[in-house]
C-alpha positions as a Markdown table, in Angstrom:
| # | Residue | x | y | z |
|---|---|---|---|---|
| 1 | Unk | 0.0 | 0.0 | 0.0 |
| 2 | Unk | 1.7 | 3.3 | -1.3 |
| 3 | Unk | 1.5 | 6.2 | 1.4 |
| 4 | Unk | 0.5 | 9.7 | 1.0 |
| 5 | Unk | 4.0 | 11.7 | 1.5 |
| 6 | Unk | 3.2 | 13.1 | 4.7 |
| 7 | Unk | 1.7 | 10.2 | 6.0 |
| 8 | Unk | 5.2 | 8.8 | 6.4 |
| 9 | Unk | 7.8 | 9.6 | 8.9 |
| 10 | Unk | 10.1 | 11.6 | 6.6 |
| 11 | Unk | 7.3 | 13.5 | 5.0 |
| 12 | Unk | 6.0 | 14.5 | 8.7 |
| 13 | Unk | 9.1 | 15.5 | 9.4 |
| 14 | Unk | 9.5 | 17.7 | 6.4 |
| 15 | Unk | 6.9 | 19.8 | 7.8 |
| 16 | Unk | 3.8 | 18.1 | 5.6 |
| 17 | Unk | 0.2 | 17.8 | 7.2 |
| 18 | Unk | -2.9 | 16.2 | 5.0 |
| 19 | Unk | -5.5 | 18.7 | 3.9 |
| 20 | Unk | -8.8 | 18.4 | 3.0 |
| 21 | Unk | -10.1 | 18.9 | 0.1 |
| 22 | Unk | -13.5 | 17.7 | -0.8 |
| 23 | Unk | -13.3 | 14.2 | 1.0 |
| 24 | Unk | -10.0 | 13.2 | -0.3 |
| 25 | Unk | -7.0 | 14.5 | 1.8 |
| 26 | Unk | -3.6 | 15.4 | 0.0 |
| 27 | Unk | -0.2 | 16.7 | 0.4 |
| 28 | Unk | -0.1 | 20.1 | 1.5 |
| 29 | Unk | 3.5 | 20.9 | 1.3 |
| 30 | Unk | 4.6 | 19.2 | -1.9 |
| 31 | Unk | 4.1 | 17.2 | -4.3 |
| 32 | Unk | 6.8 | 14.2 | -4.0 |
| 33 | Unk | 4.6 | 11.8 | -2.1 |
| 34 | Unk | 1.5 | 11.4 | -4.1 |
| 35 | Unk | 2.1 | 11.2 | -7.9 |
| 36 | Unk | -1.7 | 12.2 | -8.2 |
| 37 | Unk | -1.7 | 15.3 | -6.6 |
| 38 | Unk | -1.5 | 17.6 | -9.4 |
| 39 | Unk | -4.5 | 15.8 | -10.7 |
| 40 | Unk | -6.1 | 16.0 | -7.8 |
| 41 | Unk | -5.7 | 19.7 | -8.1 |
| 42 | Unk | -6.6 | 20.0 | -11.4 |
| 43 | Unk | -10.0 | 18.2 | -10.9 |
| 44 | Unk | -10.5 | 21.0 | -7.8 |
| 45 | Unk | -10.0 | 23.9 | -9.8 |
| 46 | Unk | -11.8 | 22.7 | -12.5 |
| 47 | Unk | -14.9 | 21.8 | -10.2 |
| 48 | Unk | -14.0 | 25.6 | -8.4 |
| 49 | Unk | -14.6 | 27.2 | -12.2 |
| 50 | Unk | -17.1 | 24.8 | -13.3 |
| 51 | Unk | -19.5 | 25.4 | -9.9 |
| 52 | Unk | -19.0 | 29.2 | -10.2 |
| 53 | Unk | -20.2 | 29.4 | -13.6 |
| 54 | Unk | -23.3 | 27.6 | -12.6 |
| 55 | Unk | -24.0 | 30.3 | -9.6 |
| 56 | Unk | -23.6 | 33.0 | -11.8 |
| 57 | Unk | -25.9 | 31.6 | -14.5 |
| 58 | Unk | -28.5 | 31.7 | -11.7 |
| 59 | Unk | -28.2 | 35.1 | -10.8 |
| 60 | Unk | -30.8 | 36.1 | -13.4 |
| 61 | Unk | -33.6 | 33.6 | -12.9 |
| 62 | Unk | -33.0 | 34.2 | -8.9 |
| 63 | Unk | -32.8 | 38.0 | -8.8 |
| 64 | Unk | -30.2 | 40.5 | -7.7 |
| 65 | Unk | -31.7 | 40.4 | -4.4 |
| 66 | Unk | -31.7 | 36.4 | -3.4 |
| 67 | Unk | -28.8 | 36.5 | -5.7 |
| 68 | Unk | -26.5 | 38.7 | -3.3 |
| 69 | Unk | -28.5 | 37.5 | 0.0 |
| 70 | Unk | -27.1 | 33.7 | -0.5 |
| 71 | Unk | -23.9 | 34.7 | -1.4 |
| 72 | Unk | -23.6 | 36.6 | 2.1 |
| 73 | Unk | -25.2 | 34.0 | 4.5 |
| 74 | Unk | -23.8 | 31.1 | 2.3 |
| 75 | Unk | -20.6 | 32.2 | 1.8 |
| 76 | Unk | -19.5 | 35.2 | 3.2 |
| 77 | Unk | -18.8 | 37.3 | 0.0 |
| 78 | Unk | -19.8 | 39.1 | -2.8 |
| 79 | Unk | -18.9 | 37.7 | -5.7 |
| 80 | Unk | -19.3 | 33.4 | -6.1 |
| 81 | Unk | -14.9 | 33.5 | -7.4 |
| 82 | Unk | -14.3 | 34.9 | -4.3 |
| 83 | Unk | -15.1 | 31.7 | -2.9 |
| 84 | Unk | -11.9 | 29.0 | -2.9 |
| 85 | Unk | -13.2 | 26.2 | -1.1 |
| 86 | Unk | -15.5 | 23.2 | -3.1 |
| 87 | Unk | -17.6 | 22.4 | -0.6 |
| 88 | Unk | -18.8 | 25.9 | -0.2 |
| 89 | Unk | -20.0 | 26.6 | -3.6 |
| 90 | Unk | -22.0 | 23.1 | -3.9 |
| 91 | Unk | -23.7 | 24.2 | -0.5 |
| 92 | Unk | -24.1 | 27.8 | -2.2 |
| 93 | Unk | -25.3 | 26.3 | -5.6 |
| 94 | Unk | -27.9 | 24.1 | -3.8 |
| 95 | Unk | -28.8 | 27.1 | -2.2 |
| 96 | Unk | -29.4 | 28.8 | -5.2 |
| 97 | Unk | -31.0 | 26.1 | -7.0 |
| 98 | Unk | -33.6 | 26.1 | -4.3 |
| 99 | Unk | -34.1 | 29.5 | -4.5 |
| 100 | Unk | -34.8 | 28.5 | -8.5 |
| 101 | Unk | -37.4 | 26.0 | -7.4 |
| 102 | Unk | -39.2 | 28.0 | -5.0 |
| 103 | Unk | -39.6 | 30.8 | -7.5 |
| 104 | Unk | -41.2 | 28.6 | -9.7 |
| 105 | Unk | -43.8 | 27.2 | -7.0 |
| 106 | Unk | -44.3 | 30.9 | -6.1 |
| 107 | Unk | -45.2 | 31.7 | -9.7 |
| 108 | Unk | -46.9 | 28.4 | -10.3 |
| 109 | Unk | -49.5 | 30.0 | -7.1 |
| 110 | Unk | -49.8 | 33.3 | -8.4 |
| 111 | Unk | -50.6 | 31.9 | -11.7 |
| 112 | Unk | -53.8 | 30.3 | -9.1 |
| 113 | Unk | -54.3 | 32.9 | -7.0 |
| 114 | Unk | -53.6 | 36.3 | -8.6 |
| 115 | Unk | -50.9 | 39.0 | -8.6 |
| 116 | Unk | -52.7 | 40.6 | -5.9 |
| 117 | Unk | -52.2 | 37.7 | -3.6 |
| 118 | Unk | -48.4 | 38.2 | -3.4 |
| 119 | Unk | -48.9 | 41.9 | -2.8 |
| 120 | Unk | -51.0 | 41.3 | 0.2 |
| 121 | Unk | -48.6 | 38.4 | 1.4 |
| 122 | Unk | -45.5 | 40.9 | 0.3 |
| 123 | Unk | -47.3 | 43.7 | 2.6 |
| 124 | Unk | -48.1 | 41.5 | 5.1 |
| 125 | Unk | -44.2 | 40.7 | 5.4 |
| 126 | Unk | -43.3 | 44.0 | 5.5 |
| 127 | Unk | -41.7 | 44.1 | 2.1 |
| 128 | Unk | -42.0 | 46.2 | -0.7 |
| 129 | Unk | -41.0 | 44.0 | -3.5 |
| 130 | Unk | -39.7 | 40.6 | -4.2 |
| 131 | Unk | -36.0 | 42.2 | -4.8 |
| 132 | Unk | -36.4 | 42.5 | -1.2 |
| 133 | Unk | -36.2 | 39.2 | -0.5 |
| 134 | Unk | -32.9 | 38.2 | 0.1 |
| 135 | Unk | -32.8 | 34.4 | 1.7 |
| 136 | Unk | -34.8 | 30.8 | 1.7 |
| 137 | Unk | -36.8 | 31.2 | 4.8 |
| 138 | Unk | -38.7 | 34.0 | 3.8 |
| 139 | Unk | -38.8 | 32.7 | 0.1 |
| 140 | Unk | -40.6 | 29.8 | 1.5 |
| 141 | Unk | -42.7 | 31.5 | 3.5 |
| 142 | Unk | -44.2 | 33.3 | 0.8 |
| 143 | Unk | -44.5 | 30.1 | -1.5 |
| 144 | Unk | -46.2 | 28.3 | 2.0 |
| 145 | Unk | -48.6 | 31.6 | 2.1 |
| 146 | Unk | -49.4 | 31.5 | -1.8 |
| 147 | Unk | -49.9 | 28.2 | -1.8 |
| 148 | Unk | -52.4 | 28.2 | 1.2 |
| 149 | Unk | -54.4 | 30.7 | -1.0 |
| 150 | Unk | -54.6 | 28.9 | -3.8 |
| 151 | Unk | -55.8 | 25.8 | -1.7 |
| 152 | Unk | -58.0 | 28.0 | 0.0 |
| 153 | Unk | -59.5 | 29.2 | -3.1 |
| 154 | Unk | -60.2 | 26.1 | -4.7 |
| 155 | Unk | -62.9 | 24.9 | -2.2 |
């Protein structure tokens, strides 16, 4: 069985430490114990460009407003390249692909219930528009509110 470098004595002692990346831990200081860590770094950087690509293209269909809100409680920034680590922009992309769904039940309801409905559930939330939604929770709880309408209405 082959060792990462710094899982061996002389690797520790050369100052290398396993890191994390996704689930698969690799050499931190260098690459002369694992012949695959190059590749290993490719794949990462390739899943970093390749996940930010797919949060931006949701930036329209989500608006500015959920857009910018889930980057800042997700991930702490403003822009999704700001954003090095992989396991961060899946949970941010999931995020926004939620966002995506929920936006489609809410317009799926007001296509039941009426434009008017999400004013009076947008007043009710103290919100002037749907720009000014700007996370999940309150997302749902306009879909959840919509939705009750439409139920409501069809008895």
């Amino acid at each position: 069985m082959k060792l990462f470098g710094w899982a061996t004595p002389e690797g520790w002692r050369q100052g290398l430490r396993p890191e994390r990346v996704g689930a698969v831990a690799t050499n931190s200081g260098s690459m002369s114990g694992d012949p695959d860590w190059s590749k290993n770094q490719r794949n990462t950087e390739a899943d970093l460009v390749d996940l930010v690509r797919q949060i931006e293209a949701l930036e329209k269909a989500i608006g500015k407003g959920l857009y910018r809100g889930l980057l800042k409680a997700v991930a702490r920034v403003w822009k999704p390249n700001q954003v090095q680590n992989v396991a961060v922009l899946r949970k941010l992309l999931a995020h926004m692909q939620a966002a995506e769904r929920g936006l489609q039940r809410m317009e799926a309801a007001v296509g039941r219930t009426g434009p008017e409905a999400l004013a009076r559930v947008l007043e009710s939330l103290k919100l002037d528009s749907l720009e000014r939604v700007d996370g999940l929770e309150t997302l749902k709880e306009i879909v959840l509110k919509l939705e009750a309408g439409a139920a409501e209405a069809n008895r």
